[in-house]
N, C-alpha and C positions, 0 to 999 in steps of 0.2 A: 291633105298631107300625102305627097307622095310616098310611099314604103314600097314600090318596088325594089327588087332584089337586083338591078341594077343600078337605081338609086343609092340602096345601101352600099353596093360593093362600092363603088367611085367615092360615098363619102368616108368608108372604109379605109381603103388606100391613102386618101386626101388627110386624114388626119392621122392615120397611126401607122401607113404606109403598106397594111398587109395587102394582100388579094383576095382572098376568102375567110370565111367564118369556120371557127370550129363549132362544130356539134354543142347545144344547144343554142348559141351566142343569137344569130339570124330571128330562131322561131320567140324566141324572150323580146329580140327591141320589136319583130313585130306586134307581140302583143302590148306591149306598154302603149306603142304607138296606135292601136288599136283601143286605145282606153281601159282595157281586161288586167284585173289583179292578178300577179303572179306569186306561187312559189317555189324559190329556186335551189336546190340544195346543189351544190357544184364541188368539187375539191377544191384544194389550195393550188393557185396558178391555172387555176381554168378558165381566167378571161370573163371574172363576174363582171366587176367595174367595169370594162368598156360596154354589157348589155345595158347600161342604165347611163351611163355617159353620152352615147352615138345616140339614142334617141332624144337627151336632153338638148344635144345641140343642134337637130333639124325641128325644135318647136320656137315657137314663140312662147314667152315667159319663163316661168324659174321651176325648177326641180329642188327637189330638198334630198337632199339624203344625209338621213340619221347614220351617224358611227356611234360605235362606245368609245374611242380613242382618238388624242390627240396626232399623235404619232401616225396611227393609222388615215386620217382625213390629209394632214399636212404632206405627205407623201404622195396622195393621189391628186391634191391639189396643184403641188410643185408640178408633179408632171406634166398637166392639164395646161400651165402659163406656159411652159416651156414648148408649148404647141400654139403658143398668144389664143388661149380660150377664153371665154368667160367665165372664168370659176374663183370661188373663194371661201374662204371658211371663216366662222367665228366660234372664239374659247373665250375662256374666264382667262386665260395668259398671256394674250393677245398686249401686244405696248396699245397704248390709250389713240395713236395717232395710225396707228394699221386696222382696229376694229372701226374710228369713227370713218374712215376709208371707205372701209368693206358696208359697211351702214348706210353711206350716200351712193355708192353702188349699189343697193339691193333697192333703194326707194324711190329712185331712178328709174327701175324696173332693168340696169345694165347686165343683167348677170343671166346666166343660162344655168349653172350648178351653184349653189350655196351647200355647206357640208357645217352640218354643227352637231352637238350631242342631244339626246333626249330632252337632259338638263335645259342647254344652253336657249334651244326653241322653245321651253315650255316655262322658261324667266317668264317675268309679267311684260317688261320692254320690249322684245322682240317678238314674242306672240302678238302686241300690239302693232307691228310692223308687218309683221306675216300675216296676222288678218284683217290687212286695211281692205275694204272692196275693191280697191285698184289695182293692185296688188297680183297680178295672173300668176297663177299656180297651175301648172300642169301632171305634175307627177309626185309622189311621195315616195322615196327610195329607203327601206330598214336593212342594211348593211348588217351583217353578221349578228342576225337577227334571233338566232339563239341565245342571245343572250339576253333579252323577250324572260326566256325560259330559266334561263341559268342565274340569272343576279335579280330579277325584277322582284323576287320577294325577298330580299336579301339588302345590300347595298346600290342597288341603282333604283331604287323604286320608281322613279318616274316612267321605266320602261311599260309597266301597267297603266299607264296613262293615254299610253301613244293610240287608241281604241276609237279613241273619242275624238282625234286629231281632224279626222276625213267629213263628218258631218258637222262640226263647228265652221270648217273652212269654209264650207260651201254655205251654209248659212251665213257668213259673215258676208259673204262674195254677193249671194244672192237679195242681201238686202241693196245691194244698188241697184238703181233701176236700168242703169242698162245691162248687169246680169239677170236680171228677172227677165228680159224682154228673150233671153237665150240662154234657157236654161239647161238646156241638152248638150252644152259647152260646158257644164260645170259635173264628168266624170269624173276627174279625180283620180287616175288607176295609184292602187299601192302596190307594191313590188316588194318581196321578202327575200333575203338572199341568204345564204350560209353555205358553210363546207360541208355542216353537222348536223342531221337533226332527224332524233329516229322517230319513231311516230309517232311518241307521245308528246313527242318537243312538235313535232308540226300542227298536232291537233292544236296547242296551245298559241301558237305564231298565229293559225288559223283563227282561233274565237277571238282571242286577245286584242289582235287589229283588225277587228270585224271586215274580212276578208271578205268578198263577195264573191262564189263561185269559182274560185283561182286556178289560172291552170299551170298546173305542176311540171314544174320543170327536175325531175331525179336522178341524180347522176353519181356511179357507184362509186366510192372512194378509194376502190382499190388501185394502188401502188406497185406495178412489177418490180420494178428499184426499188423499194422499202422492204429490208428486208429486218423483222421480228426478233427481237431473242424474251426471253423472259429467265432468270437469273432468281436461283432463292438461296439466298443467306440467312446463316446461323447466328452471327454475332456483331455489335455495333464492330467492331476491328474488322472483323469477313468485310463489313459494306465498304468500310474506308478501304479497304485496300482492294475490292473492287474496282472503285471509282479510279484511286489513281495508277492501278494496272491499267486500267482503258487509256488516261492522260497520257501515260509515257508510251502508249502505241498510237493514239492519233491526235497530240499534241501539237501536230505543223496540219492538221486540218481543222476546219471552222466547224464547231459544234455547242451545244444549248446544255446545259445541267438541270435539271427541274428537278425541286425541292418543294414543301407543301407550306414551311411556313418564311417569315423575314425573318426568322434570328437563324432559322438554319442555311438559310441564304449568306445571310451576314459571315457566321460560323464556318461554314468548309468553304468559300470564298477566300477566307483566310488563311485557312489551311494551305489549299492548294499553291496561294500566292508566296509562305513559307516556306515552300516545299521547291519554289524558281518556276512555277506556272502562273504564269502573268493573266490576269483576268478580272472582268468586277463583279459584285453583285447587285441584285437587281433587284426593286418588288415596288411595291404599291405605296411604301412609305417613305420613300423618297421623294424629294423638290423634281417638279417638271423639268426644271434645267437640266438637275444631273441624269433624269433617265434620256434625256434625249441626247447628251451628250455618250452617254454607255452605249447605245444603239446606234449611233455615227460611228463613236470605233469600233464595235462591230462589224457593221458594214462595211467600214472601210479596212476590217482586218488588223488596227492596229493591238488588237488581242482576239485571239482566236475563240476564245467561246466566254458564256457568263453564267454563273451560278445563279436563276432567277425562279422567281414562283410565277405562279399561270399568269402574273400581268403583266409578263414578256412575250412578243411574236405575232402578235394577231394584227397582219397584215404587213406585214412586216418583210419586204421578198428580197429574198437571199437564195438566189439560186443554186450556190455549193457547197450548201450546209449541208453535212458530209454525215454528221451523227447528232440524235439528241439520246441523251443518257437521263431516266429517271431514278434518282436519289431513290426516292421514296415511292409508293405507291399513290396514283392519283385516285380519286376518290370515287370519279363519274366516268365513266368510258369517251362521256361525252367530249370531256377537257382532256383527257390521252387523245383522240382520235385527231383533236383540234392538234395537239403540239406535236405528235411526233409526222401528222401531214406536213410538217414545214421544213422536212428534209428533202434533197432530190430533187427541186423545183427544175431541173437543168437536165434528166432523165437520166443521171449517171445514180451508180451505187450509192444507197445512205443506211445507216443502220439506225434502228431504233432500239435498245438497251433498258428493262427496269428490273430494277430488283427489288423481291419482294423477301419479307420473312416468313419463317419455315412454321405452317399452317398452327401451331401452339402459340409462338411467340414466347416460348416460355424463355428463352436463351436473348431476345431480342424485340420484345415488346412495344419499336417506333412506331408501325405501321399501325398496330393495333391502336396503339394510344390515340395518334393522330387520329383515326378515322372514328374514334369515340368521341373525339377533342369535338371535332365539326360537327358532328351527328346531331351528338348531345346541344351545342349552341344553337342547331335549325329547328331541333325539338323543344327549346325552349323558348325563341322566339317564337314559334307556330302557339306555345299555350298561352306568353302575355296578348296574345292577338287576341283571344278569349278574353281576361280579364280585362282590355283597353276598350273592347266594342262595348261594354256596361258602359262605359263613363262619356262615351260620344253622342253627341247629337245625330239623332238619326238622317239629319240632312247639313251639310257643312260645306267650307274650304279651306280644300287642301293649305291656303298659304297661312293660316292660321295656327296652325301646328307645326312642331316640334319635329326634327328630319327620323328620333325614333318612331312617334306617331304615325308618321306616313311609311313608314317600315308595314309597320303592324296594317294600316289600311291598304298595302298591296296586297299581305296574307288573305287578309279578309274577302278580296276582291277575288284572287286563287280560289279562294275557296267557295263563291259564289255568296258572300253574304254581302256583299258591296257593289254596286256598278257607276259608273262614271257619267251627270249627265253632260257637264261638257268635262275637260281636260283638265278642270279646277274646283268642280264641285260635284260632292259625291254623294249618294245616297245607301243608307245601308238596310240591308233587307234579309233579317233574321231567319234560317230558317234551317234547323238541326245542327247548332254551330258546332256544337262535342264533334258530331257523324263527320262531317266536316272536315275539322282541321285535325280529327283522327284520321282519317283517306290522306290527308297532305302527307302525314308523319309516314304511313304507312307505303308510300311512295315512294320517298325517300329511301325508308330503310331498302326498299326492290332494288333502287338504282345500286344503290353501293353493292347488295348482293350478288346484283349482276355482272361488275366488276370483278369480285373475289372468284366469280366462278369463269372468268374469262383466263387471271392470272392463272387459274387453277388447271385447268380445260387441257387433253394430251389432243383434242383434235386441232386443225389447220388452226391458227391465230386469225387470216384473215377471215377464214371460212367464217367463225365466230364474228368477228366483228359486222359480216355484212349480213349476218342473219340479225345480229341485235339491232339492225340501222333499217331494218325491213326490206333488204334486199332481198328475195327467193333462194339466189344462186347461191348463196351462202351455206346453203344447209349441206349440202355436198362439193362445195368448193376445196380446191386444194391448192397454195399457191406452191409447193414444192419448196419452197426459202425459207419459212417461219425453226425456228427450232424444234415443233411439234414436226414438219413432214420432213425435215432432214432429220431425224430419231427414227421415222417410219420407211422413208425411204434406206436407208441405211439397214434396218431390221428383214426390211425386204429381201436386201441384198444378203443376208447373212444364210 
């Protein structure tokens, strides 16, 4: 394989027109092309997707890259034909006569990118397809790979799965005999990408997809154009008339609402809509059709913002989203740091707006509620993972159980009482499970802590967030714009 850096540049230009690479972009598709695992944490608009796209299209065979979202694959897909690439995706919502398509192109071996979800490549059909021996696999690509971290013991469980994916392949591959005659062809590099992921979310990306030796690619996520407020009200009216003091000053700009749950998505969506602010809401419990039709008129501005919970935006590029305003308080710094990166992608001013209640709750008790609401439900799934490991065979599969089931055997797996020996059958391996899925709980309660003391915190906003992300420079950082250094700068001047 040629990887020259001339090489690159002309195929550079040749398909996406630029001239040169931004900082990391080059040293990343070297190493994928180099066969080496990477991990890449990059901000939003940094040019992840083309590090793992330019090198799928100067190999021979197919690349995989895992999304969590549909929205987010069909987007990088569109774009890819729109260059006549090899690229395509398959969902569960696919019409019957565009996936059986996408299916005699992958077996064909026609394709250079395939994009599916955790889910969709770890069904029994297409894992059967993916690991026929003939079948050339070059790369395994985890797209916004925090979330590995963030839903795997939760609602996506299959992301704890994805561990077992690299040594299956290759055993599948290698049982041919002409893989076996050339088996030093059978690398395999995985690649981990994200915006977000502080060190404990990487140690986890790390073991989880039994990384091997990866080199790190870390890139700060500070923002000059994002500019911080944090906002504390007294009373559920304080908040409402918050929010729509902000609509009626930047109502002819494009910006996001985030809200923690769907009824209150649903709720002030409607309000606002009474009020002559045109807009929708958005979340997770909606038909695939209507969120993809909400995020076209987004996009295309036929309403300028929407009242959505976190299963709006990830990946989603909008260059002149101008403000995200948060209702409520987010839970994990991890999912703030994720949505309010999605302002500014175009380098012009964006604000970022939450308001929190006033450290009692006693006048205004949402924030508080909520953040027990959740706590308390990841605390009590972590204790049925306890009592469901009594009733399991210590060696099983997964397809045999019940989608809670497999909830509770990702916990297990977190918490080291489980490991995977291929991608469908698990082994569970007892040892101090109290100690255990106590350390999980005890986890938890840090992260949100550490939220309440950022909302809390008089120093810099960013300074804080890039020391909690393991950046150094954080601890003395000052961006001059957050609300914390314009109060200090200001007091200076007094």
């Amino acid at each position: 394989m040629n990887n020259s850096l001339q090489f690159l540049k002309y195929n550079l230009k040749k398909y996406w027109g630029y001239d040169n690479f931004r900082y990391p972009q080059k040293e990343i598709i070297n190493s994928i092309l180099s066969g080496k695992d990477c991990l890449v944490v990059m901000p939003t608009g940094g040019g992840k997707s083309l590090c793992f796209q330019l090198p799928a299209l100067l190999q021979k065979g197919l690349t995989i890259v895992i999304s969590p979202l549909v929205a987010l694959m069909e987007n990088q897909v569109l774009e890819l034909r729109q260059k006549n690439l090899p690229a395509s995706i398959l969902h569960s919502e696919m019409k019957k006569r565009d996936r059986t398509f996408t299916l005699n192109l992958l077996e064909n071996q026609k394709l250079r990118l395939l994009y599916l979800s955790p889910e969709t490549l770890l069904s029994p059909p297409i894992w059967k397809i993916i690991s026929h021996p003939n079948l050339i696999i070059n790369a395994l690509i985890l797209d916004e790979a925090h979330c590995l971290s963030q839903w795997g013991d939760s609602f996506r469980p299959t992301y704890l799965r994805l561990g077992a994916i690299r040594s299956s392949l290759i055993k599948s591959k290698l049982n041919s005999s002409q893989m076996a005659m050339k088996k030093e062809s059978m690398i395999l590099p995985i690649a981990a990408f994200t915006a977000t992921a502080d060190n404990n979310t990487q140690k986890i990306i790390q073991e989880y997809l039994q990384l091997s030796n990866p080199k790190k690619f870390l890139i700060s996520p500070y923002r000059d154009n994002l500019r911080i407020k944090i906002k504390t009200i007294w009373t559920p009216r304080s908040r409402k008339k918050q929010l729509i003091n902000h609509i009626k000053n930047k109502n002819k700009q494009s910006g996001l609402i985030y809200v923690r749950t769907r009824k209150d998505s649903e709720n002030i969506s409607h309000l606002l809509n009474e009020l002559g602010y045109q807009n929708k809401a958005y979340h997770g419990g909606l038909e695939a059709s209507i969120r993809r039709n909400i995020e076209q008129d987004w996009l295309e501005e036929k309403i300028k913002f929407v009242v959505c919970t976190s299963a709006f935006g990830m990946g989603i590029n909008k260059p002149n989203l101008r403000w995200i305003f948060h209702y409520q308080t987010p839970l994990f710094l991890s999912e703030y740091i994720q949505e309010i990166g999605r302002g500014g992608r175009d380098g012009k001013l964006a604000e970022a707006i939450t308001l929190i209640s006033e450290k009692t709750g006693f006048f205004n008790p949402e924030d508080k509620n909520i953040k027990k609401y959740f706590l308390q439900r990841r605390i009590k799934q972590y204790q049925e993972a306890l009592k469901i490991i009594k009733k399991l065979p210590l060696q099983g599969n997964i397809e045999n159980l019940s989608r809670d089931k497999q909830v509770y055997l990702s916990i297990l797996n977190l918490s080291k009482q489980l490991y995977w020996l291929d991608p469908f059958n698990y082994q569970i391996n007892l040892k101090n499970p109290q100690e255990n899925i106590k350390f999980l709980i005890q986890k938890q309660k840090k992260l949100v802590r550490l939220t309440e003391e950022y909302m809390g915190t008089k120093k810099c906003r960013w300074g804080f967030l890039l020391d909690a992300f393991g950046f150094p420079q954080g601890r003395d950082f000052s961006c001059g714009k957050c609300d914390n250094c314009e109060v200090s700068i200001h007091n200076n001047f007094k």
